[in-house]
C-alpha positions as CSV (number, residue, x, y, z in Angstrom):
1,X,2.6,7.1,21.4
2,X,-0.6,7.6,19.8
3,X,-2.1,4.1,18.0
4,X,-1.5,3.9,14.0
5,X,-4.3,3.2,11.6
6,X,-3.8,0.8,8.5
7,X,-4.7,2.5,5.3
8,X,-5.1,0.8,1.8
9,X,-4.5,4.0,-1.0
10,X,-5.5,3.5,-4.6
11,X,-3.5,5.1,-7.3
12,X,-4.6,4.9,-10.3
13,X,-2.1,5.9,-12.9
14,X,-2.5,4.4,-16.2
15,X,1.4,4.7,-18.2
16,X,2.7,6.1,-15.3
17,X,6.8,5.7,-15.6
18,X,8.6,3.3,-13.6
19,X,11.3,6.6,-13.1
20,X,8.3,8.9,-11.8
21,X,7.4,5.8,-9.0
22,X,11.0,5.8,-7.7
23,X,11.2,9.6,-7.4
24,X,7.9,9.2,-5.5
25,X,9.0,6.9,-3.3
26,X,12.5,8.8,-2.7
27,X,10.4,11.5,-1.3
28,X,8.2,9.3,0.6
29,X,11.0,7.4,2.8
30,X,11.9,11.0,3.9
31,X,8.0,11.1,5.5
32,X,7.7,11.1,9.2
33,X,4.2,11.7,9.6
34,X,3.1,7.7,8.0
35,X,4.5,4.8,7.3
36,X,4.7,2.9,4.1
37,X,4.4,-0.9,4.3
38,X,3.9,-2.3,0.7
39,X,2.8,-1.7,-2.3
40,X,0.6,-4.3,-5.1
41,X,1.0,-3.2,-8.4
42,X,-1.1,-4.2,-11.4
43,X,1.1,-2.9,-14.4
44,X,-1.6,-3.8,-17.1
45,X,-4.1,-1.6,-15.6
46,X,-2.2,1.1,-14.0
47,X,-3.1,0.9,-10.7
48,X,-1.3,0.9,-7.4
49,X,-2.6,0.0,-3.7
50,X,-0.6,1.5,-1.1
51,X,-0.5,-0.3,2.6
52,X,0.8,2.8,4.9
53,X,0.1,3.6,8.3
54,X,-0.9,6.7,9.5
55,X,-2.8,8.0,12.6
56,X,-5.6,9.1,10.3
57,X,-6.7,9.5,6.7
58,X,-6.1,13.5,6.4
59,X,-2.1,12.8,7.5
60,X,-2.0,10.7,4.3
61,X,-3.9,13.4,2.1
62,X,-1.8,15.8,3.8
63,X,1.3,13.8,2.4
64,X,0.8,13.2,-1.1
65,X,-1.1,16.1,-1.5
66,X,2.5,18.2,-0.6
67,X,4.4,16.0,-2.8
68,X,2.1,15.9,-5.7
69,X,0.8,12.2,-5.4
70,X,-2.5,11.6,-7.0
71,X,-4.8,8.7,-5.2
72,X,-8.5,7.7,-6.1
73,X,-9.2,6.7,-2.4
74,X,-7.9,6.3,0.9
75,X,-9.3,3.0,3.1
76,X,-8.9,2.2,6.7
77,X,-8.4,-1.6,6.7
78,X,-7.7,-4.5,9.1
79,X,-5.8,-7.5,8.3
80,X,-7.8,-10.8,8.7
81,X,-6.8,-13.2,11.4
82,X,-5.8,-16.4,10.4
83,X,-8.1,-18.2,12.8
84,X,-10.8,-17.4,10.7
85,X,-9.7,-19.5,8.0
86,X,-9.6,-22.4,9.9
87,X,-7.3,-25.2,7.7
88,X,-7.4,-23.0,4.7
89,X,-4.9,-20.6,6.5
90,X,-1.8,-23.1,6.0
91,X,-2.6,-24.1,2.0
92,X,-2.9,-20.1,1.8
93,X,-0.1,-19.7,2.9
94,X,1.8,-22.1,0.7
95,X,-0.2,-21.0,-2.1
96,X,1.6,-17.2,-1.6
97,X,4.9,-18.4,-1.1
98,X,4.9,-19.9,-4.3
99,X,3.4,-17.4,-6.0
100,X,4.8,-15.9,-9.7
101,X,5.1,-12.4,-8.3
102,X,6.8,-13.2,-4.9
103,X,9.8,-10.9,-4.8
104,X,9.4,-9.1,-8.1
């Protein structure tokens, strides 16, 4: 099995409907070719980013492209390793548990 890229995907869809979204992502759990992970929304601006992965950018233009899925770009990204913040990694970590948009 070939090795899986992380990709961040920006949508940006100002008034798009909560309806359209689901029917989006109806379509996208039937996918094969990537892998969907999460998804931050920020309602008041419109804008989605997407964490899928994929074993390379076109696969993911490729896929929304057939589905009809607008995006505004397509990143590769790495997560950060928690070594790196040295004691700030356990207060982070607190500090998203309790967060106001945990689980919503």
């Amino acid at each position: 099995m070939s090795k899986l890229n992380k990709y961040m995907m920006v949508h940006n869809t100002p008034g798009v409907n909560c309806d359209e979204i689901q029917a989006n992502w109806r379509k996208l759990a039937k996918v094969e070719a990537g892998t969907w992970i999460r998804t931050y929304f920020n309602e008041e601006k419109g804008i989605r980013y997407c964490i899928w992965l994929a074993k390379n950018e076109e696969i993911l233009k490729d896929i929304f492209t057939e589905i009809g899925i607008s995006w505004e770009s397509i990143i590769q990204v790495e997560e950060t390793v928690p070594d790196l913040w040295g004691e700030k990694w356990e207060e982070h970590l607190i500090k998203e548990a309790t967060a106001d948009t945990l689980g919503n």
